[in-house]
C-alpha positions as CSV (number, residue, x, y, z in Angstrom):
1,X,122.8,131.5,144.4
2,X,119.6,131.6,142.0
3,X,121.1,129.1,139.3
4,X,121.4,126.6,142.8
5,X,118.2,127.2,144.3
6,X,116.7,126.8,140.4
7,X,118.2,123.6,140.6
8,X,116.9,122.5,143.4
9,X,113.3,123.1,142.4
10,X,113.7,121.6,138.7
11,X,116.3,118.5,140.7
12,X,113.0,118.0,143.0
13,X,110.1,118.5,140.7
14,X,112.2,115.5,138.4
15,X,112.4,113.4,141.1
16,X,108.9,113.6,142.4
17,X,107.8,112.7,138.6
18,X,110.3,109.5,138.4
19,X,109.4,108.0,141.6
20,X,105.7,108.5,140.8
21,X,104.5,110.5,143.6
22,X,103.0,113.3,141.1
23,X,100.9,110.6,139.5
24,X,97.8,111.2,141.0
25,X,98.1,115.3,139.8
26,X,98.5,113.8,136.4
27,X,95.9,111.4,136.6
28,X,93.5,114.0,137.9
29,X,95.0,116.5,134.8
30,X,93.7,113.3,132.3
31,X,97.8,113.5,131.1
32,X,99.5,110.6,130.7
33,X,102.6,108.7,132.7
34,X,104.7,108.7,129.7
35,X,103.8,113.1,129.4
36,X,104.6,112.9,133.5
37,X,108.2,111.3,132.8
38,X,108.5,113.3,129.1
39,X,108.2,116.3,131.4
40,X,110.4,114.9,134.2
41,X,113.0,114.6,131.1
42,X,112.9,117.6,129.7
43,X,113.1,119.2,133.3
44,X,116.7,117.3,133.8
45,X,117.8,117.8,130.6
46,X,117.3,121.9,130.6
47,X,118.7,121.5,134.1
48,X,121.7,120.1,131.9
49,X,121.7,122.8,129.5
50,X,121.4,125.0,132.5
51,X,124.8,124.5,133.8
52,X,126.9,123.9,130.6
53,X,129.2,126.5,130.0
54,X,127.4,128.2,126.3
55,X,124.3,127.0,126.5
56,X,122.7,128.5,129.9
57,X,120.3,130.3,127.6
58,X,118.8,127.6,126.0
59,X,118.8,125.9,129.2
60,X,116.3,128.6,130.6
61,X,114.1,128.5,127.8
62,X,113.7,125.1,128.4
63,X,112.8,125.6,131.8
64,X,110.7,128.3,131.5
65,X,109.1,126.5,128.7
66,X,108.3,123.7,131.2
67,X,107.4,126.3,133.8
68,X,104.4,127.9,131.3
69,X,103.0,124.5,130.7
70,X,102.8,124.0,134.5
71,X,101.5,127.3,134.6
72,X,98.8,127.0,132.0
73,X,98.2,123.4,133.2
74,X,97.3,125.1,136.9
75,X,95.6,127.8,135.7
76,X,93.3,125.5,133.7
77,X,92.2,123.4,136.2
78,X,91.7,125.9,138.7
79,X,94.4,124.3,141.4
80,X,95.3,126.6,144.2
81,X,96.8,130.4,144.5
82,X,99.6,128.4,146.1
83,X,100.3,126.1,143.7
84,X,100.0,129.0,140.7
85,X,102.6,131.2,142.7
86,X,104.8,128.2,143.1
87,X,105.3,128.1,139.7
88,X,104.9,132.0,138.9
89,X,108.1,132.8,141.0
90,X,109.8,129.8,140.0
91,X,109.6,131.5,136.7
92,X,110.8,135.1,137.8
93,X,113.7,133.4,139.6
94,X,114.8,131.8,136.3
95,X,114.3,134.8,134.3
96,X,116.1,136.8,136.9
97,X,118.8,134.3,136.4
98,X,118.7,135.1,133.0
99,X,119.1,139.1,133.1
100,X,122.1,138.7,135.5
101,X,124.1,135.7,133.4
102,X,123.3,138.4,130.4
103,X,123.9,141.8,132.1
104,X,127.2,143.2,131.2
């Protein structure tokens, strides 16, 4: 149930940078379109890693990778408590994800 719903952010937060409507963020950030689609590729391809059999580790490290550089990014430009807890739980749920796919 967590690995789908982690999906579903990471599947959405891609898509949103593809289609552009993100842009203005990373305008506003001073990052560029080609970091905005960089990030919207390492998002799909952890998503990737995510769900093939061996390598769901490295898949959440690369998600949770991307999720402390959103983190920091919010943080640093002071962008809403909603926006900064968006992110925060996004990161527990994938480390929760973690601990049970590692728990024996």
């Amino acid at each position: 149930m967590l690995k789908l719903l982690i999906s579903l952010i990471f599947a959405g937060a891609a898509l949103q940078k593809f289609t552009g409507k993100v842009a203005p963020n990373w305008d506003r950030w001073r990052y560029s379109r080609r970091f905005m689609y960089a990030t919207g590729i390492a998002e799909v391809s952890a998503l990737a890693a995510f769900w093939w059999p061996g390598l769901e580790l490295v898949g959440a490290a690369g998600l949770a990778l991307v999720l402390l550089g959103a983190l920091a990014t919010l943080i640093s430009h002071r962008e809403g408590v909603r926006h900064i807890a968006l992110a925060a739980l996004t990161l527990l749920v994938v480390l929760a994800q973690v601990y049970r796919s590692t728990a024996v």
